[in-house]
C-alpha positions as CSV (number, residue, x, y, z in Angstrom):
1,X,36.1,-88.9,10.1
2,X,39.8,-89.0,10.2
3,X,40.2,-92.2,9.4
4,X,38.0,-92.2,6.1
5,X,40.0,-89.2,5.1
6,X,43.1,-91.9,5.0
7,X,41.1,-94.4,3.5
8,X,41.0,-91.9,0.3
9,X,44.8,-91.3,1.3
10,X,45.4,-94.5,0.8
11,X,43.5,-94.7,-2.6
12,X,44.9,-91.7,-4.0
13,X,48.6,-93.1,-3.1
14,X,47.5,-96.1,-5.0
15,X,46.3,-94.4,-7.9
16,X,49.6,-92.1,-8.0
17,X,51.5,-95.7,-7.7
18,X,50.0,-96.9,-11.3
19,X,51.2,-93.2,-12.9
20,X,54.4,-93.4,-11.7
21,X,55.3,-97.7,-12.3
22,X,53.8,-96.8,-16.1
23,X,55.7,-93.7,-16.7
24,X,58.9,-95.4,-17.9
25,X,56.0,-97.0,-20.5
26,X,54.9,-93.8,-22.2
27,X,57.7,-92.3,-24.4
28,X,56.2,-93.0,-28.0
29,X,52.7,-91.4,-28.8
30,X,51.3,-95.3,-29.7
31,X,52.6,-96.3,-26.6
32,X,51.3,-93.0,-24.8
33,X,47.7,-93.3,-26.4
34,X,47.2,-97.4,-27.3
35,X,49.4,-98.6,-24.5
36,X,51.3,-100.7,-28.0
37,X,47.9,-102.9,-27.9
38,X,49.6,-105.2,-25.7
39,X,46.6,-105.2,-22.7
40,X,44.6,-108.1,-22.5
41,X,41.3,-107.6,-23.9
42,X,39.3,-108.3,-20.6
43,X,41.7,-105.4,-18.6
44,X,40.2,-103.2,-21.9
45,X,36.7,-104.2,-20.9
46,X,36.8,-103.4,-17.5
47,X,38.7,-100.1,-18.3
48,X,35.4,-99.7,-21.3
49,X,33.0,-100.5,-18.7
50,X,34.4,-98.1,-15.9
51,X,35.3,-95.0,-18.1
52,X,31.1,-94.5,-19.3
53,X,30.2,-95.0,-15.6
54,X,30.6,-92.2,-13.9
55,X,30.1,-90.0,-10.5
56,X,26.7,-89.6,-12.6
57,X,25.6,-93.0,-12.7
58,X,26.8,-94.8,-9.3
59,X,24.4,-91.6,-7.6
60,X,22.1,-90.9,-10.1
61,X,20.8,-94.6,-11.2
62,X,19.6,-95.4,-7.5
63,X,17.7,-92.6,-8.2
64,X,15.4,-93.8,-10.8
65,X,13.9,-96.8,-9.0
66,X,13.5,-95.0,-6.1
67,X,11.3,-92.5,-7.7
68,X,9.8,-94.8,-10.4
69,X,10.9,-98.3,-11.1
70,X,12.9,-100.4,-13.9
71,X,11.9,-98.8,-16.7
72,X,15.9,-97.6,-17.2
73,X,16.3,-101.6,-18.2
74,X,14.6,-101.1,-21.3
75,X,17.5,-98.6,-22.5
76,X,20.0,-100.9,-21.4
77,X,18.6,-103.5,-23.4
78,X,18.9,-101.3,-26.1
79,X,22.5,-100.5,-25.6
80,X,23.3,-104.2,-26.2
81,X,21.7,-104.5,-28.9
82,X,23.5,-101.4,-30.3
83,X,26.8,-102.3,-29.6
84,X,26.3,-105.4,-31.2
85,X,25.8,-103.7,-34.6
86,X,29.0,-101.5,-34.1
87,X,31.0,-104.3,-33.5
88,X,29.5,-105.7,-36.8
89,X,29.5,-102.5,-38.9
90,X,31.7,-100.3,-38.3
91,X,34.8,-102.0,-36.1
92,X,35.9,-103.7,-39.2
93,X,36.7,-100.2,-41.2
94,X,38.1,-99.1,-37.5
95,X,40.9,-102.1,-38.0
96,X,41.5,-101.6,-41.7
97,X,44.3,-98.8,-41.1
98,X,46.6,-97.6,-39.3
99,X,44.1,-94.6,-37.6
100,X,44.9,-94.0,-34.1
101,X,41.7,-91.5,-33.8
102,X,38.7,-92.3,-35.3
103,X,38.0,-89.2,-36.4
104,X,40.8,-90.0,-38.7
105,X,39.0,-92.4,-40.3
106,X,36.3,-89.3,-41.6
107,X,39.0,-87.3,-42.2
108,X,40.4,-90.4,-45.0
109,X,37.1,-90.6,-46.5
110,X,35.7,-86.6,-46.8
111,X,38.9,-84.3,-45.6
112,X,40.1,-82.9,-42.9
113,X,37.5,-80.4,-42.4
114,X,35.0,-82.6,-41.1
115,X,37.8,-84.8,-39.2
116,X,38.2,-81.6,-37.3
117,X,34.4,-80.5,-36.7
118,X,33.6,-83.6,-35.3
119,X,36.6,-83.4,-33.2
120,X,36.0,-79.8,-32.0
121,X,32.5,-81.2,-31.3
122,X,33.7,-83.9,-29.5
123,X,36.2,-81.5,-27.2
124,X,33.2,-79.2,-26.0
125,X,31.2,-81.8,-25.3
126,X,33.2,-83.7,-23.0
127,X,34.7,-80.5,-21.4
128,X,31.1,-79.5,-20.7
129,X,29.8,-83.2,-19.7
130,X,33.4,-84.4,-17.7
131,X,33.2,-81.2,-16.0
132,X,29.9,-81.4,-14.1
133,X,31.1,-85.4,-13.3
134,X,34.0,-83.7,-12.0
135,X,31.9,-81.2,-10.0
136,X,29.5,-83.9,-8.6
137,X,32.5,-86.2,-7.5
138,X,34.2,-83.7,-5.6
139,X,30.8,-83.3,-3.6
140,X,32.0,-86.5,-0.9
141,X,35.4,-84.9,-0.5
142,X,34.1,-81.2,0.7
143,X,31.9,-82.9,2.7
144,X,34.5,-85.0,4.5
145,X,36.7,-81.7,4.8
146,X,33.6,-80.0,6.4
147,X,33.6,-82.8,9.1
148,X,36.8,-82.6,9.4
149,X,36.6,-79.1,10.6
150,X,37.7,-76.2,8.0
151,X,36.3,-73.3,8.7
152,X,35.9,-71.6,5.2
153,X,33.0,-71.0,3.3
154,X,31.2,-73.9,1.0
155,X,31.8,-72.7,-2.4
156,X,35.7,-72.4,-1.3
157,X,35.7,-76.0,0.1
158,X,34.0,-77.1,-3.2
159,X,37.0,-75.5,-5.2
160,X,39.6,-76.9,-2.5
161,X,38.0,-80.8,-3.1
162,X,38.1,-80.1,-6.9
163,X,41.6,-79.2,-6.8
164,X,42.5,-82.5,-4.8
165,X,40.7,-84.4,-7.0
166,X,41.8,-82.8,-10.4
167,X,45.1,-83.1,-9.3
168,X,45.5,-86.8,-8.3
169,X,43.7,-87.3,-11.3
170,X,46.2,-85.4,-14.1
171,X,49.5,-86.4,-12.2
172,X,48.5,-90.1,-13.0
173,X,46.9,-89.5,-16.3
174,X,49.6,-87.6,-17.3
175,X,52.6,-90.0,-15.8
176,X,51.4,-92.9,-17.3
177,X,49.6,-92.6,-20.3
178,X,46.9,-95.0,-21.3
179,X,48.4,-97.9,-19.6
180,X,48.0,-96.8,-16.4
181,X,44.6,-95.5,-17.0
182,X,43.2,-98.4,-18.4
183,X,44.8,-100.5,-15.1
184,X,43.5,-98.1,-12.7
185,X,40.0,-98.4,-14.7
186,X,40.3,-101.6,-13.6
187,X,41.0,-101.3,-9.8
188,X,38.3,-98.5,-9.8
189,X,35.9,-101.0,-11.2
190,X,36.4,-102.9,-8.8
191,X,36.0,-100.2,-5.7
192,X,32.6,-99.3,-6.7
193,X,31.3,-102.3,-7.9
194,X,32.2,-103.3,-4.3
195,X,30.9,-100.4,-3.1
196,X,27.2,-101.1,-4.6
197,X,27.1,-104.5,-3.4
198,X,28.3,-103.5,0.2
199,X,25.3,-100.8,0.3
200,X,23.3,-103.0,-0.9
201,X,24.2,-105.6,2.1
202,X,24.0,-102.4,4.1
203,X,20.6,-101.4,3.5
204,X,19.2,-105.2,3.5
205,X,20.9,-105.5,6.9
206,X,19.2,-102.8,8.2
207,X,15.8,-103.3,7.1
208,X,16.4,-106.9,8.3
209,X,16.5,-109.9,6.1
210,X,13.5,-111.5,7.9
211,X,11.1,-108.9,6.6
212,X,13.1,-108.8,2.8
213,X,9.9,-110.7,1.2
214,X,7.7,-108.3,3.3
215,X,9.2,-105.2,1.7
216,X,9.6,-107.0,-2.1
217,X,5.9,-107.9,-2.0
218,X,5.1,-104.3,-1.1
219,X,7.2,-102.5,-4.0
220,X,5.6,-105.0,-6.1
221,X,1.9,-103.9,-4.7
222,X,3.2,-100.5,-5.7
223,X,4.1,-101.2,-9.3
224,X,8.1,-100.5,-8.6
225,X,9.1,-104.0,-10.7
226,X,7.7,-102.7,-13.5
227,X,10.5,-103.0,-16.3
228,X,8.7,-102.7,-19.5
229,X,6.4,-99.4,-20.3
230,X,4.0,-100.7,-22.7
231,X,1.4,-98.0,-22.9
232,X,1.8,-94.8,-24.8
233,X,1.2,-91.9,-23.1
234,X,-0.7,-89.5,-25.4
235,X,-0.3,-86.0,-23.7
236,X,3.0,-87.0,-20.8
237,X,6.7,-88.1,-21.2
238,X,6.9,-91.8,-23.9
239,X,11.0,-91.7,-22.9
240,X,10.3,-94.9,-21.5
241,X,7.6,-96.6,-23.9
242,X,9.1,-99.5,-24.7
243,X,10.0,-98.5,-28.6
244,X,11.5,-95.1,-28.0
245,X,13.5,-96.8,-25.1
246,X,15.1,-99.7,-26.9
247,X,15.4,-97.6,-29.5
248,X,16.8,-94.5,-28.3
249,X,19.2,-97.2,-26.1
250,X,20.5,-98.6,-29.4
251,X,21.1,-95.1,-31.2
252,X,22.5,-93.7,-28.0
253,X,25.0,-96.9,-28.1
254,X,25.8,-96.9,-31.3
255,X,26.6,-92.7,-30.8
256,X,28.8,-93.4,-27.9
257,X,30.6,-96.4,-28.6
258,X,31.0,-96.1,-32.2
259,X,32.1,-92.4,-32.5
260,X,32.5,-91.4,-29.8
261,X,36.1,-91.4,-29.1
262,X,36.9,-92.1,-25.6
263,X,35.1,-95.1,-25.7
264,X,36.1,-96.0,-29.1
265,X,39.8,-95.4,-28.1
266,X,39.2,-98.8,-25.7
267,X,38.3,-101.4,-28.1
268,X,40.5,-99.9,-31.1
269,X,43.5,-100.7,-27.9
270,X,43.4,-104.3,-29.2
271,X,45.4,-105.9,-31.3
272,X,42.5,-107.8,-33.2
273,X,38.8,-107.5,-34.6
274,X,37.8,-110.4,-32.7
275,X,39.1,-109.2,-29.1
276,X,37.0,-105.7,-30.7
277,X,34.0,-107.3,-30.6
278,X,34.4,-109.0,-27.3
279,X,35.2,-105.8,-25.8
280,X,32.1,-104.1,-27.2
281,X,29.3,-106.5,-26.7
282,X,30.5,-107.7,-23.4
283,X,30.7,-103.9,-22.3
284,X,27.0,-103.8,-22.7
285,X,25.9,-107.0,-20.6
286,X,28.1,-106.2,-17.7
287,X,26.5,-102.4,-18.0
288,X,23.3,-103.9,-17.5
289,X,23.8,-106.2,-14.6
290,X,25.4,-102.9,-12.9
291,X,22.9,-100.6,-13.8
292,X,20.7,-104.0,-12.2
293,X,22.9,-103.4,-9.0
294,X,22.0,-99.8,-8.4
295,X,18.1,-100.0,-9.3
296,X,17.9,-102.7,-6.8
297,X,19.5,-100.3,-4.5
298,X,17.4,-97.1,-5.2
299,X,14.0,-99.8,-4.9
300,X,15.4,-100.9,-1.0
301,X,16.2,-97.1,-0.2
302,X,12.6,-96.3,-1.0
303,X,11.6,-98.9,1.6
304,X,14.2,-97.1,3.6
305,X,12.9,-93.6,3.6
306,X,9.0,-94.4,2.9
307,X,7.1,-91.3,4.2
308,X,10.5,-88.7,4.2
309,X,11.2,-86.2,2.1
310,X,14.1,-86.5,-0.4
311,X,15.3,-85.2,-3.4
312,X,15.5,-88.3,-5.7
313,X,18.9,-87.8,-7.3
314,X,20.7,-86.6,-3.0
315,X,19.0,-90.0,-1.8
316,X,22.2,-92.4,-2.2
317,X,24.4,-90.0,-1.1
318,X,22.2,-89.2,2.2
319,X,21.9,-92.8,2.9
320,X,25.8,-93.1,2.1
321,X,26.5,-89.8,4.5
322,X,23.4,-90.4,7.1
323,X,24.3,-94.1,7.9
324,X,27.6,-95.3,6.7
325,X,29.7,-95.8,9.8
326,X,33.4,-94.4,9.3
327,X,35.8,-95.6,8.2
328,X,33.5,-97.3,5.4
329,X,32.2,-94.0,4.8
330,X,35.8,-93.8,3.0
331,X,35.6,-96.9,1.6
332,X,32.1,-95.8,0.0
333,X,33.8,-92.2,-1.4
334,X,36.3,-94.0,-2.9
335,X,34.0,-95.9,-4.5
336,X,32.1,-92.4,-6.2
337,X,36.0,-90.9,-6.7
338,X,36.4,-94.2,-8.5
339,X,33.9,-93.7,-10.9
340,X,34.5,-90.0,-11.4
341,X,38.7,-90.9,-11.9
342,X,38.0,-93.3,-14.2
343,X,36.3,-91.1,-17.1
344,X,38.1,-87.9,-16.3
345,X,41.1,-89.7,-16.9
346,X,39.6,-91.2,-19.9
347,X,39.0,-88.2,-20.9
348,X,42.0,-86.1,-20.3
349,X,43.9,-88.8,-22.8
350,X,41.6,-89.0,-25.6
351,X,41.3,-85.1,-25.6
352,X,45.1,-85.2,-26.0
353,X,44.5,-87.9,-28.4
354,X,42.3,-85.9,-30.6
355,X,44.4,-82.5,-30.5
356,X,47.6,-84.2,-31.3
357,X,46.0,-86.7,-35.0
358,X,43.2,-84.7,-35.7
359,X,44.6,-81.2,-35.6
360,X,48.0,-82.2,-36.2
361,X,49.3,-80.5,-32.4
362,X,52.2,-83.4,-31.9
363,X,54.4,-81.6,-34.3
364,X,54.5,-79.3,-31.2
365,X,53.3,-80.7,-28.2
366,X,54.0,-83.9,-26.9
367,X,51.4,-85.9,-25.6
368,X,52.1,-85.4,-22.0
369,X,51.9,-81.3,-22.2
370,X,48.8,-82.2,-24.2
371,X,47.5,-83.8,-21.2
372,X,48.7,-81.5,-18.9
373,X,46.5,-78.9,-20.5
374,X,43.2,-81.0,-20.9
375,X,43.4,-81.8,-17.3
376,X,43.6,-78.0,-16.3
377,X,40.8,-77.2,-19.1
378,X,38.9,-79.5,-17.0
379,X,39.1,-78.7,-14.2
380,X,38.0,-75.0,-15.0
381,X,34.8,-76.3,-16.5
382,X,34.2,-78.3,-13.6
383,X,33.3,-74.9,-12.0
384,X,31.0,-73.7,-14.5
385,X,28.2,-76.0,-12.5
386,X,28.4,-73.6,-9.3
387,X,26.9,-71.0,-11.9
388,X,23.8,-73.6,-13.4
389,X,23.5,-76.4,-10.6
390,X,20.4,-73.8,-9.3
391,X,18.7,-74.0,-12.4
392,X,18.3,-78.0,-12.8
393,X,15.3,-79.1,-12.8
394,X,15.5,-82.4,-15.1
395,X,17.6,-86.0,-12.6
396,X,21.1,-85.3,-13.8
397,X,21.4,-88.3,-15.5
398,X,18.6,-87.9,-17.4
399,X,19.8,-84.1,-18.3
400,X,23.0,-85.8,-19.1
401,X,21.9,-88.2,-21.7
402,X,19.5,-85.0,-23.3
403,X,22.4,-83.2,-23.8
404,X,24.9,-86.0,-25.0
405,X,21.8,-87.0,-27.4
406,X,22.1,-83.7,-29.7
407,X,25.6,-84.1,-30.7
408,X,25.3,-88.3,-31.4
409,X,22.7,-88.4,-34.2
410,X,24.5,-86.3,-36.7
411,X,27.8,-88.0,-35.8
412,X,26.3,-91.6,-36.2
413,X,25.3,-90.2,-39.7
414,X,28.9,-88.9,-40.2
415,X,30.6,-92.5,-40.2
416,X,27.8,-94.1,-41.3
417,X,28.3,-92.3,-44.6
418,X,31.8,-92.8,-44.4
419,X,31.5,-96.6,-44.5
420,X,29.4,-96.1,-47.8
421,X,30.7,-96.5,-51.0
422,X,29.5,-93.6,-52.2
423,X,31.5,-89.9,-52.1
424,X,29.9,-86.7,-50.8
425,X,28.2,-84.3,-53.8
426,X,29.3,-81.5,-51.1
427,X,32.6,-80.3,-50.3
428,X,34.3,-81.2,-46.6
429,X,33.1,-77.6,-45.4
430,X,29.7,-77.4,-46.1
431,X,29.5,-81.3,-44.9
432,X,30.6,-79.6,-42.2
433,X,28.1,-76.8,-41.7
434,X,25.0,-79.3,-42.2
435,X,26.4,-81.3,-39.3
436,X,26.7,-78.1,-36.9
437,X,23.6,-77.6,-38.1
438,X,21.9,-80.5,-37.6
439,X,22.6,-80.2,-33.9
440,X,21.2,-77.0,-33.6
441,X,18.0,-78.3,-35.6
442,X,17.4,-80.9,-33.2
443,X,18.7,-79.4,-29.9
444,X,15.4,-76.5,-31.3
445,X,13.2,-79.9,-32.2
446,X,14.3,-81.3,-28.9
447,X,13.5,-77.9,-26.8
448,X,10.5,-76.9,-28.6
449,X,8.4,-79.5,-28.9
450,X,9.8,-81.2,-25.4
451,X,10.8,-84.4,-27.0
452,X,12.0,-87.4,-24.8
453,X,16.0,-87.4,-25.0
454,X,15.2,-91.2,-26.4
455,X,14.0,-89.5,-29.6
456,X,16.8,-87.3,-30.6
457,X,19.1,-89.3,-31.7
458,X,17.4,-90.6,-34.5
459,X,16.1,-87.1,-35.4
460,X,19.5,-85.9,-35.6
461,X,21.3,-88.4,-37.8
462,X,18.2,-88.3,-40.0
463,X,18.7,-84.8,-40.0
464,X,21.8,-84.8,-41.8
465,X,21.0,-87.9,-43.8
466,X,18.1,-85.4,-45.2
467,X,21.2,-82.4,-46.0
468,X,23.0,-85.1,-47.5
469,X,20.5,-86.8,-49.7
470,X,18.6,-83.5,-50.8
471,X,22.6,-82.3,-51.7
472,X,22.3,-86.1,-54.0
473,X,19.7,-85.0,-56.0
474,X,20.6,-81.3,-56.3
475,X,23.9,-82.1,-58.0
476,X,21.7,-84.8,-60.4
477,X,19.6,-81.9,-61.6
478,X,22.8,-79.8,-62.4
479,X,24.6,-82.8,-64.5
C-alpha cells in the first residue's frame, strides 16, 4: 500500500506543479477565466472531454453493461448528433460579442433578471451534482488510508480523504486559473483513459486471451451486445427505446453543451467559430469511443464475477480494489481522482466565472477569492451525500442525468428564444418565474408519472415554450 499512496503523491505534486508554473498567467480576469484564447483548440477538447467525465462515469458506465448491455450507445449517439446542432445554432450568436459568460448573452437579449436566474440555477446545480462526484472520488483515497492503517472511524476518514482531495484541487484551480485547468484536463485525460485500457488488459489477461471468443460468444448467447432497444415496453422503463434514447441524448447535449456553462466556457476559450465547432462535435465522438471503453469493461467483469453477488454500480471499484496489484492500484486511483479533479476544477472556475459577469461580484472580488470560496462551497456539499447515499436506489449515473434533466429543458428554451428575432410579451421577472416553474412542473411530471429521465428534457423546454407562447397570444387579445 505504501507505495500507491506515493503514486497519488506523485500525481498530486504534479497537478500542484501546473497551478503554480500558470500562476504568473492569471492576473487579468480574461486571462484568469479564457486563458487570452491562446490554447490550441485540441488541448480545449481534451480539457471539454475530461471536465463532463467524471468520478461518475469512469465507475458508474462499467456498470451498465455489466447489468444490462449497450443500450447506453444509443444516448451517446444522440449526444453527437446534439452537439452538432449547437455548434450550428447557437455557437455563432456565442462569438458575436464580447460575452465572457453565456449567461450574458440572455442577459443582452431579456435583462438581467433572467441572466441571473439561470445563473443561480446553474450554481445549485453544480454545487449539488460536483459535490456527490466529489464524495464518490474521495471513496479510493479513504480506502487506501484504511490500508494504510488509521485507526479512526469511516465517516472521519471519508471527511479526512475529502479534505486531501478538495485541497489539491482549489490550490491549483485557484493558482492558475483556466490555463492550468484546461492543461491538467489534459494530463488527467490521459491517466484514466490509460487507466481503462490497462483494466481492460487486466481483466482479458486474467480470464485468458485463449478463451476471449469463448466468453464473447457467451455474452452474445445472453443478449449483452444488444445496442439498439427497439421494442416499446408498454407497462416497464422506454429510457432506452431507441427514440427516447437518441432523443433524450440530443436534448441532454444540446442542455449541457450549449447552456450549460462549464462546458460552454471550453469551446467559447477559442479564438474562432471554426476551432468552436471542432471542439464541440469532436467532443461527442471521442465521448463515445470512451463510453465504448468502459461498457466493454463492465461486459468482461460480468464474465469475471458470473454467479457472485455485486452491487452493479461497486463492481469496478471491487475489481479495481480486489485484484489490482499495488503499486498499480495507485496508478488506477489516480486514474478515478483524475476524472473527479478534472470537473471540480471546472467547476470551481466557471462558478467564479458566473458570480463575477453575471452578478456583477468582480467590482469586489477578484477572481481568485472567488475561487477560493467555490472550492470551500464545494467541498461542504460534498458531505451532504453521507446524509442521502442510504436512500439511493436508482445507478448513480442514471440518478445523475434524472436530476441534471430537470433544469436543461427550460434552459434550452431560454437561449433558444434568445436567438429568435422576436422580444418577450413578458417582462425579465415573470420570464423568470415560468422558468423556475417549469422545473418544478416537470421535476412533479418526472416524479409522478415515473417518466424515463430521456423524456424530461423535452418536457421541460416545451414547458416554458407553452408560458411563453400562451403569454404571445394573451398580450394579442389586449392590443
Amino acid at each position: 500500500m505504501i507505495w500507491d499512496l506515493l503514486v497519488l503523491v506523485f500525481y498530486f505534486i504534479v497537478v500542484f506543479y501546473f497551478g503554480f508554473h500558470f500562476a504568473k498567467n492569471t492576473q487579468k480576469e480574461e486571462d484568469f477565466y479564457l486563458a487570452k484564447k491562446e490554447i490550441h483548440w485540441i488541448f480545449l477538447l481534451l480539457s471539454l472531454v475530461a471536465t463532463e467525465t467524471s468520478s461518475l462515469t469512469f465507475l458508474s458506465i462499467p456498470s451498465l453493461s455489466y447489468k444490462g448491455d449497450y443500450r447506453f450507445l444509443e444516448i451517446a449517439i444522440g449526444y453527437i448528433v446534439g452537439r452538432t446542432i449547437v455548434a450550428l445554432f447557437l455557437l455563432p450568436s456565442y462569438f458575436s460579442g464580447n460575452t465572457i459568460s453565456v449567461y450574458e448573452y440572455v442577459g443582452n437579449r431579456f435583462g438581467k433578471s433572467p441572466q441571473k436566474t439561470l445563473s443561480f440555477v446553474f450554481t445549485i446545480s453544480r454545487l449539488l451534482g460536483d459535490g456527490i462526484r466529489l464524495y464518490v472520488s474521495s471513496l479510493p483515497i479513504a480506502f487506501l488510508l484504511e490500508r494504510m492503517g488509521f485507526a479512526i472511524s469511516p465517516e472521519l476518514l471519508g471527511i479526512l480523504a475529502l479534505s486531501i482531495l478538495s485541497l489539491v484541487t482549489i490550490i491549483y484551480s485557484v493558482l492558475g486559473g483556466f490555463r492550468a485547468i484546461v492543461f491538467t484536463d489534459v494530463l488527467q485525460w490521459v491517466i484514466y483513459i490509460v487507466g481503462g485500457i490497462f483494466a481492460l488488459g487486466l481483466i482479458l489477461s486474467q480470464l485468458g486471451y485463449e478463451t476471449l471468443s469463448n466468453h464473447i460468444q457467451h455474452l452474445e448467447s445472453l443478449g449483452k451486445w444488444k445496442v439498439f432497444v427497439l421494442d416499446y415496453n408498454q407497462t416497464g422503463d422506454n429510457s432506452y427505446f431507441i427514440l427516447f434514447a437518441i432523443l433524450g441524448g440530443v436534448f441532454i447535449s444540446i442542455g449541457s453543451h450549449g447552456t450549460d456553462l462549464m462546458l460552454v466556457q471550453r469551446v467559447i476559450a477559442t479564438k474562432s467559430l471554426i476551432s468552436a465547432k471542432k471542439i464541440l462535435i469532436g467532443s461527442g465522438i471521442v465521448v463515445f469511443f470512451q463510453f465504448l471503453l468502459f461498457l466493454c469493461i463492465g461486459s468482461l467483469l460480468y464474465v469475471f464475477y458470473e454467479g457472485q453477488s455485486i452491487t452493479p454500480d461497486k463492481v469496478f471499484s471491487h475489481f479495481i480494489v480486489n485484484e489490482v496489484p499495488s503499486p498499480l492500484l495507485g496508478i488506477l486511483v489516480a486514474a478515478i481522482l483524475a476524472s473527479a479533479m478534472s470537473t471540480l476544477s471546472s467547476t470551481i472556475n466557471s462558478l467564479s466565472l458566473t458570480w463575477a459577469r453575471d452578478w456583477e461580484m468582480d467590482r469586489w472580488f477578484s477572481p481568485r477569492i472567488l475561487s477560493l470560496f467555490f472550492g470551500v462551497l464545494l467541498f461542504f456539499a460534498s458531505l451532504i451525500p453521507y446524509f442521502l447515499v442510504e436512500t439511493w436506489e436508482k445507478g448513480i449515473l442514471e440518478m445523475g442525468l434524472t436530476i441534471f434533466s430537470y433544469t436543461l429543458g427550460p434552459s434550452i428554451a431560454v437561449f433558444f428564444l434568445a436567438k429568435g428575432k422576436r422580444d418577450l410579451p413578458i417582462s425579465g421577472l415573470l420570464f423568470s418565474l415560468f422558468f423556475i416553474v417549469s422545473i418544478v412542473f416537470t421535476m412533479f411530471v418526472g416524479i409522478g408519472f415515473k417518466l424515463s429521465f430521456t423524456l424530461l428534457v423535452p418536457i421541460g423546454a416545451l414547458t416554458l415554450l407553452f408560458f411563453v407562447g400562451l403569454s404571445h397570444l394573451f398580450k394579442k387579445k389586449l392590443t
